[in-house]
C-alpha positions as YAML, in Angstrom:
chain: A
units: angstrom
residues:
- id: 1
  name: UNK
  ca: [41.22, -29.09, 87.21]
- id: 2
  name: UNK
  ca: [38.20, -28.96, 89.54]
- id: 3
  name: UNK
  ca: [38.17, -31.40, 92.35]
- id: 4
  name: UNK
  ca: [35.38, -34.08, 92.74]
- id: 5
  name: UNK
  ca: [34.42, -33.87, 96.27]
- id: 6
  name: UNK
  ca: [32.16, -37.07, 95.77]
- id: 7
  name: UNK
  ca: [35.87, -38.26, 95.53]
- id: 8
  name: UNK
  ca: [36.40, -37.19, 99.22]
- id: 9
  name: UNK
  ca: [36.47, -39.87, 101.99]
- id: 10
  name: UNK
  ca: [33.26, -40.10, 103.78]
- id: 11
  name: UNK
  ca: [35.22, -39.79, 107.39]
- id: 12
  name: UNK
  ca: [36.08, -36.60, 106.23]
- id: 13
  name: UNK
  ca: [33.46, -33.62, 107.42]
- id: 14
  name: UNK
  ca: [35.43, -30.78, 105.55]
- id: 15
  name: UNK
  ca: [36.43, -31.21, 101.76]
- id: 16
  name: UNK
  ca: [38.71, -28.53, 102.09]
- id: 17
  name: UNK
  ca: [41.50, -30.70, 103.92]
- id: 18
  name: UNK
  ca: [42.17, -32.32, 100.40]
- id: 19
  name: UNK
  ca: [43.58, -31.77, 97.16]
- id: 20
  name: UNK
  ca: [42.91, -32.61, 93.39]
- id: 21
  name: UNK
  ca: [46.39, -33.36, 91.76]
- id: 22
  name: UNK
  ca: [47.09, -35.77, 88.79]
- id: 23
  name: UNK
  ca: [43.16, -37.52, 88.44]
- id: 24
  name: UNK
  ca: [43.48, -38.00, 92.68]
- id: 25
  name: UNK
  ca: [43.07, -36.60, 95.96]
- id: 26
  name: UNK
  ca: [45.55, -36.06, 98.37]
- id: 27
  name: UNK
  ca: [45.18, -34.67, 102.21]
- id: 28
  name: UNK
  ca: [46.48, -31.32, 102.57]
- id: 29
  name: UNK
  ca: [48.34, -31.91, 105.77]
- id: 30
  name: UNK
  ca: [51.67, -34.34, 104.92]
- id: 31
  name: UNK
  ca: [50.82, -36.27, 108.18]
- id: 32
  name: UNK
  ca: [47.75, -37.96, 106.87]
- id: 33
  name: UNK
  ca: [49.14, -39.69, 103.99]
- id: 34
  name: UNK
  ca: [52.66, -40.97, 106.78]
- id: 35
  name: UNK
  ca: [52.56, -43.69, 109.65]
- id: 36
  name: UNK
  ca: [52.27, -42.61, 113.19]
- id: 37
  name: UNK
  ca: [55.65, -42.57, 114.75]
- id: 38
  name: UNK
  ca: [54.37, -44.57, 117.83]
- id: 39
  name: UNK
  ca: [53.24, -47.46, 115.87]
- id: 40
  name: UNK
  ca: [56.19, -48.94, 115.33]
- id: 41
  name: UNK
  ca: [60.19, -48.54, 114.43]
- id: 42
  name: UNK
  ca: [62.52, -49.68, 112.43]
- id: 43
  name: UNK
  ca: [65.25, -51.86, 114.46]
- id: 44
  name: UNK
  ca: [68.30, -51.78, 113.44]
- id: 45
  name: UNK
  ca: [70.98, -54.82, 113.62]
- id: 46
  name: UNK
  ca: [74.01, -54.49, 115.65]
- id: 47
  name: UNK
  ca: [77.66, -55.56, 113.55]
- id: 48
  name: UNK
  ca: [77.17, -58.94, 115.89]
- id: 49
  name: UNK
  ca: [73.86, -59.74, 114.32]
- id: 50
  name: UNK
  ca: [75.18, -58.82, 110.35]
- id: 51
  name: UNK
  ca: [78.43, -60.60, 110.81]
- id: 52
  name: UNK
  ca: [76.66, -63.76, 112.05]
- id: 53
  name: UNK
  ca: [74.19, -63.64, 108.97]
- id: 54
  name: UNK
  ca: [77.17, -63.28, 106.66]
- id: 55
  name: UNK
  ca: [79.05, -66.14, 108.30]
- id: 56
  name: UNK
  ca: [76.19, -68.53, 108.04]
- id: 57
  name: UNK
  ca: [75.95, -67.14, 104.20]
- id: 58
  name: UNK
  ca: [79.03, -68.06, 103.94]
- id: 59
  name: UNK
  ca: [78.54, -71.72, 105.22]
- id: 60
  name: UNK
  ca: [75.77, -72.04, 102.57]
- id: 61
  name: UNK
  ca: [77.95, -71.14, 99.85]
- id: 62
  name: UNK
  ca: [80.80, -73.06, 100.59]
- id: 63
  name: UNK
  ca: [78.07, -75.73, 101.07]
- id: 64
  name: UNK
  ca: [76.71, -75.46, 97.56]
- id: 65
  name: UNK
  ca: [80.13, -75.57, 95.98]
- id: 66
  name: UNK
  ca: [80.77, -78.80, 97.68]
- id: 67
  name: UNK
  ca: [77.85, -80.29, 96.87]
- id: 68
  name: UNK
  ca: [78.15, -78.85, 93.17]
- id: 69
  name: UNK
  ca: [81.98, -80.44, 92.98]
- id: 70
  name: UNK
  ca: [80.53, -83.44, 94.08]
- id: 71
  name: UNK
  ca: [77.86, -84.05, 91.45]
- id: 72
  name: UNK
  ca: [80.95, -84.22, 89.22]
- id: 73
  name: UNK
  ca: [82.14, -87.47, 90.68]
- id: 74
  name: UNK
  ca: [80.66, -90.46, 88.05]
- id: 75
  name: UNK
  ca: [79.63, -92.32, 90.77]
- id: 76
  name: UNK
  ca: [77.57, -90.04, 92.53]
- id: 77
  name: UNK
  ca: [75.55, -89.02, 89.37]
- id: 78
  name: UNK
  ca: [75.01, -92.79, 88.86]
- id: 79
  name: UNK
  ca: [73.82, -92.87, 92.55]
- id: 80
  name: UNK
  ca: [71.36, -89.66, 91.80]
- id: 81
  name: UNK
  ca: [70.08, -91.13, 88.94]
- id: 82
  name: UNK
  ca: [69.56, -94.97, 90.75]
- id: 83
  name: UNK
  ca: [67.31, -92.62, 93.30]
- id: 84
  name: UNK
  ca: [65.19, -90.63, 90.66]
- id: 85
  name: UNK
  ca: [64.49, -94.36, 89.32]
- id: 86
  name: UNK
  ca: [63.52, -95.14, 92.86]
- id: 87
  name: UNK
  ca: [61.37, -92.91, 93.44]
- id: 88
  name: UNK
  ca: [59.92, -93.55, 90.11]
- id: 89
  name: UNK
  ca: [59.13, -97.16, 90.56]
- id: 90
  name: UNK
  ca: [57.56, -96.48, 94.25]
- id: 91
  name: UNK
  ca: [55.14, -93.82, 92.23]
- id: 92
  name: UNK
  ca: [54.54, -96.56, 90.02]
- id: 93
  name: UNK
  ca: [53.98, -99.02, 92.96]
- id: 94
  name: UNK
  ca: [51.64, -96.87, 94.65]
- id: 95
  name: UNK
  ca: [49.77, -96.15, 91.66]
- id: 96
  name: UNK
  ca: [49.31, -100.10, 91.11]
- id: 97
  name: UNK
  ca: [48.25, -100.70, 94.79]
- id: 98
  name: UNK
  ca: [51.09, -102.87, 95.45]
- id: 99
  name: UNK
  ca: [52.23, -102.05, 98.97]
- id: 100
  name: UNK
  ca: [54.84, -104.71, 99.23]
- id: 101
  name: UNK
  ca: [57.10, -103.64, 96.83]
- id: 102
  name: UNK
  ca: [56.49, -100.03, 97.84]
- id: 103
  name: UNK
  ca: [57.61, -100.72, 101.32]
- id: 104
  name: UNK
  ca: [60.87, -102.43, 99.72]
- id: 105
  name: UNK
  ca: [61.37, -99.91, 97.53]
- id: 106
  name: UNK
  ca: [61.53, -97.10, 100.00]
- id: 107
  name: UNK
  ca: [63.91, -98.94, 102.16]
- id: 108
  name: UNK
  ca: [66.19, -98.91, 99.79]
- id: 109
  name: UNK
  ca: [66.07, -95.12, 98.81]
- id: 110
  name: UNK
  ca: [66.36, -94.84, 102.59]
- id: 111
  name: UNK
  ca: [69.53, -96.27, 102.83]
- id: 112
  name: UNK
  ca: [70.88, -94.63, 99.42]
- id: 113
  name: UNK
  ca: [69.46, -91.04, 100.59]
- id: 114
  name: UNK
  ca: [71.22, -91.17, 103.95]
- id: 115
  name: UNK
  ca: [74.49, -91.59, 102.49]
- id: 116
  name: UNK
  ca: [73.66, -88.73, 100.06]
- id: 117
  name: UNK
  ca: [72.54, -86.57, 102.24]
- id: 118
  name: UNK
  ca: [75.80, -87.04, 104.49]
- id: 119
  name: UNK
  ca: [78.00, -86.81, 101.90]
- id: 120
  name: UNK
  ca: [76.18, -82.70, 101.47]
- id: 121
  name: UNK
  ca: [74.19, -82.94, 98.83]
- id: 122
  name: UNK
  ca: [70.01, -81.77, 98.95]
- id: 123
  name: UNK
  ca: [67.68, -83.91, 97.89]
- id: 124
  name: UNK
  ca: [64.05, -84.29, 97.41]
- id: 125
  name: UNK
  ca: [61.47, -85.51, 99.45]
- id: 126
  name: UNK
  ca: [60.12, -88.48, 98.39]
- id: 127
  name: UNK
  ca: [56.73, -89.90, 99.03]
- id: 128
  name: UNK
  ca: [57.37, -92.73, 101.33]
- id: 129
  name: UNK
  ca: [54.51, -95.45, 102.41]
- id: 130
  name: UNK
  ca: [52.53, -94.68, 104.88]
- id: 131
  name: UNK
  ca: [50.68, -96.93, 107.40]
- id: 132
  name: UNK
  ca: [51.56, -100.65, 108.22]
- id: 133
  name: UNK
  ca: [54.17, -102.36, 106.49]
- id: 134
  name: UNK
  ca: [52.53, -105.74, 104.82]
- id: 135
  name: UNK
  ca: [53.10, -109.11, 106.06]
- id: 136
  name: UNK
  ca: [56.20, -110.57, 104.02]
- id: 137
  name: UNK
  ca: [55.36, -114.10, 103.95]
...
């Protein structure tokens, strides 16, 4: 095939330094196309570092299995499913401007999401009030 030097890089003063191969040009000299070897290297973990990463894998695993044995219990999925309401009605709440029974609302997910989130389980974050809490007269 014969090479398109309007292909050539404009840095380049001699067209000779490249070859046509496959529809593209490549430099002639292998160094071109790879990375400096002062720019920057590769740093390679010590058994110290990889043994601490697998431990704390480890941890999240055993995590995840306690926290999936634990969805099992009735009462906890009735718990879950009394916070998705939750934070359904404070949606709700917000959406009708009525900051009261937002406010009351997220104190009660408060209380039920700290005991979740002891007991190991993850949960999402909910969109709590913001601001000053209303006057409860």
């Amino acid at each position: 095939m014969i090479c398109n030097y309007s292909e050539v890089p404009a840095t380049s003063k001699n067209p000779a330094q490249y070859r046509f191969f496959a529809g593209a040009l490549f430099p002639k000299n292998r160094n071109q196309l790879m990375a400096k070897k002062g720019t920057q290297r590769r740093k390679r973990r010590t058994p110290e570092e990889i043994i601490s990463d697998l431990q704390k894998q480890i941890r999240e695993v055993k995590a995840r299995a306690a926290a999936k044995e634990l969805k099992q219990s009735p009462a906890i999925k009735k718990a879950t499913s009394a916070l998705r309401a939750l934070d359904k009605s404070m949606a709700l709440a917000k959406e009708e401007n009525h900051s009261r029974l937002h406010h009351a609302l997220a104190d009660s997910r408060r209380a039920l999401a700290e005991f979740l989130e002891q007991e190991g389980m993850k949960l999402p974050k909910a969109l709590m009030p913001r601001g000053r809490r209303p006057k409860m007269d």
